[in-house]
N, C-alpha and C positions, 0 to 999 in steps of 0.2 A: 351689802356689797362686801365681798373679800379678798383682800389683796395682799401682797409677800411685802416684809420688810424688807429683804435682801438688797435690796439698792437703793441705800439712804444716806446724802450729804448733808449733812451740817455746818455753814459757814460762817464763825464765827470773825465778829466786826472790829478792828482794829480804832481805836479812839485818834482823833486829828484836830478836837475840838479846841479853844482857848480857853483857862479859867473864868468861871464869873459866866462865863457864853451856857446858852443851851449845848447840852455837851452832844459833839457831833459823830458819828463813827459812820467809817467806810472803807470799802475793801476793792479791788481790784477786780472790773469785771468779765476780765479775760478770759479766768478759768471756769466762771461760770456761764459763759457763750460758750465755753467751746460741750459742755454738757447741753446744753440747749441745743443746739447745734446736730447733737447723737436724736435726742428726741423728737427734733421738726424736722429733721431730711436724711434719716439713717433711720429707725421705726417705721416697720411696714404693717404691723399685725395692728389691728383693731384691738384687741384686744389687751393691748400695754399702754399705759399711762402713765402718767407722772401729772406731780401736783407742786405749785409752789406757795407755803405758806408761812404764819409766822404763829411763833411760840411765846407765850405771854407768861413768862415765869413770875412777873408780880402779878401780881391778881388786882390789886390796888390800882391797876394803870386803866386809865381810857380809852379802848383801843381809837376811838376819833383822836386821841391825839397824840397818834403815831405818824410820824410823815417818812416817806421813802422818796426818792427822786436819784436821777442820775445825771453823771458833771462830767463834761469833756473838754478838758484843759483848765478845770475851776471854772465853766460856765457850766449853768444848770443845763439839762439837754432837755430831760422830761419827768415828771411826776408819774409815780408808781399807784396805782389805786389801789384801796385794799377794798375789799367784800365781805361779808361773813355768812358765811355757809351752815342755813340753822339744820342742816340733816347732818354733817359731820363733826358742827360744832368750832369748825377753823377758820381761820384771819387768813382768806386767799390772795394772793399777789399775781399779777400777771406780768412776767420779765420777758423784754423783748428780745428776740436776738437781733445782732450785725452780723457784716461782714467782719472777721477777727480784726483786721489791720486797723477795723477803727472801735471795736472792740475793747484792743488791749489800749488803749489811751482814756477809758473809760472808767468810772470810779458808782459803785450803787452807796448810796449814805441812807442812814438810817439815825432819828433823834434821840436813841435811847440807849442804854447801855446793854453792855453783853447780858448783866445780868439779871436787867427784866426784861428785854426781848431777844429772844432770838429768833433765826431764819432758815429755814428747810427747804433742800428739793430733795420730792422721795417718790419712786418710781415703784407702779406694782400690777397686776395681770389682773383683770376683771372676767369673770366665769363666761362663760356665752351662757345668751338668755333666750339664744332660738334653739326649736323643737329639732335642726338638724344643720348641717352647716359640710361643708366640703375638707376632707381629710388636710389639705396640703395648705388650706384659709385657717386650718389650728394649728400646723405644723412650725408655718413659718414665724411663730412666736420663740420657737427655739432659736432662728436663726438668728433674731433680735437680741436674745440676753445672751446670746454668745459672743455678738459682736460686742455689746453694751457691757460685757465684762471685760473681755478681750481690751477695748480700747481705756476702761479705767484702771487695768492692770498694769498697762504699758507693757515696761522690758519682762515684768513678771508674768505674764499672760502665759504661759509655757506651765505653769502650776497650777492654770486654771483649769477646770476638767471640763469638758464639752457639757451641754445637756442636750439628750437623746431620747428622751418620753415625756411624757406627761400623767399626773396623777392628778384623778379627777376625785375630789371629796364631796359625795352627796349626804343628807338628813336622813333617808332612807333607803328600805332597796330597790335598785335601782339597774336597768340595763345601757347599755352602748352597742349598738348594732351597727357597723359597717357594711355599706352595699354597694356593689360594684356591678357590672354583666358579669351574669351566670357565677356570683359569687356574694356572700354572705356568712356574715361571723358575728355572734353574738359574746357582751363582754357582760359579766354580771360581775355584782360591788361584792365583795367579802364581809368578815364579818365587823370590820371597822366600816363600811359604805364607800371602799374606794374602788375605783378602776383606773387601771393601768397601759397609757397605749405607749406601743413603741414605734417609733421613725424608722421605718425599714425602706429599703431601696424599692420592691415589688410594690408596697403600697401608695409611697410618692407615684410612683408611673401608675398606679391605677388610680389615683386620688377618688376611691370612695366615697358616697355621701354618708356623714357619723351623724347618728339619730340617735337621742338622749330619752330615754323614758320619762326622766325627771331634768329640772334644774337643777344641775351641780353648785355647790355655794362656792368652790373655792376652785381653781386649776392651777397648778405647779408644775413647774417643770423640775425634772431630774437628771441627772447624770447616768 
């Protein structure tokens, strides 16, 4: 599986704990509901994900005893499970979202320090792994990281440049056929194995069915 860096937070944990105490750290979990938030009711493509995990900078630690949990008003609310994912190799967490209003009163703790764990949410596009799929069901993955840049940009989003294609990187050579009524266009990989489709206004309104000759490993979008 391959997927973009391009949209990765790291949030690091602020300490709150007492001397002498298992040292405690926690961060405010407002701004990260309102990223959760882009993810479970803004993200319409299938084909974008996001993952939330955790980074094990001592290697000395047991990840069994690492504990997460979250506290509204200094009561516990709930415990955060971790899993470990033996095909990626990573310490997965599952974070819920709110409503913000009860959200930003919210606190995530974590028992260890910044500098043997830390904690990730990082976002990235998975290839289609069917033999053909509908033009405007791969399109609308542009619309996603446009908004999903757009809104981590905020006032800056005006420097963010649109993306308007997709380049598809396959292991081989490899074709991309668009078909429509009484039309047909065949895309072949160059000599790096990419293809290149562009978002045009005629092809939305004709939303073609796109037939992959092979699995592509990776899909990007561009500007």
């Amino acid at each position: 599986m391959k997927s973009i860096a391009a949209l990765l937070l790291t949030f690091t944990l602020s300490a709150t704990g007492a001397d002498k105490a298992v040292e405690h750290r926690s961060i405010d979990y407002g701004e990260i509901n309102e990223m959760l938030h882009l993810f479970k009711h803004k993200i319409r493509s299938p084909y974008v994900y996001y993952r939330s995990y955790l980074n094990l900078k001592d290697e000395s630690i047991d990840p069994t005893s690492i504990k997460i949990w979250l506290t509204e008003n200094d009561t516990t609310l709930q415990d955060i499970a971790i899993s470990f994912n033996r095909e990626s190799g990573e310490h997965l967490i599952e974070l819920p979202w709110f409503e913000q209003d009860k959200a930003d009163n919210i606190k995530l703790n974590i028992n260890q320090t910044k500098d043997a764990v830390g904690l990730s949410i990082s976002s990235g596009i998975n290839p289609p792994t069917e033999a053909s799929v509908k033009y405007n069901n791969l399109m609308i993955m542009l619309d996603d990281i446009n908004e999903f840049a757009s809104e981590m940009a905020g006032a800056m989003s005006w420097f963010v440049p649109d993306m308007d294609q997709i380049k598809f990187v396959f292991d081989e050579p490899s074709t991309i056929t668009l078909t429509a009524a009484n039309f047909e266009k065949i895309f072949t990989t160059d000599d790096e194995f990419v293809i290149v489709l562009e978002r045009t206004k005629k092809l939305t309104k004709s939303n073609p069915l796109v037939k992959f000759s092979s699995t592509p490993n990776a899909m990007i979008p561009e500007d």
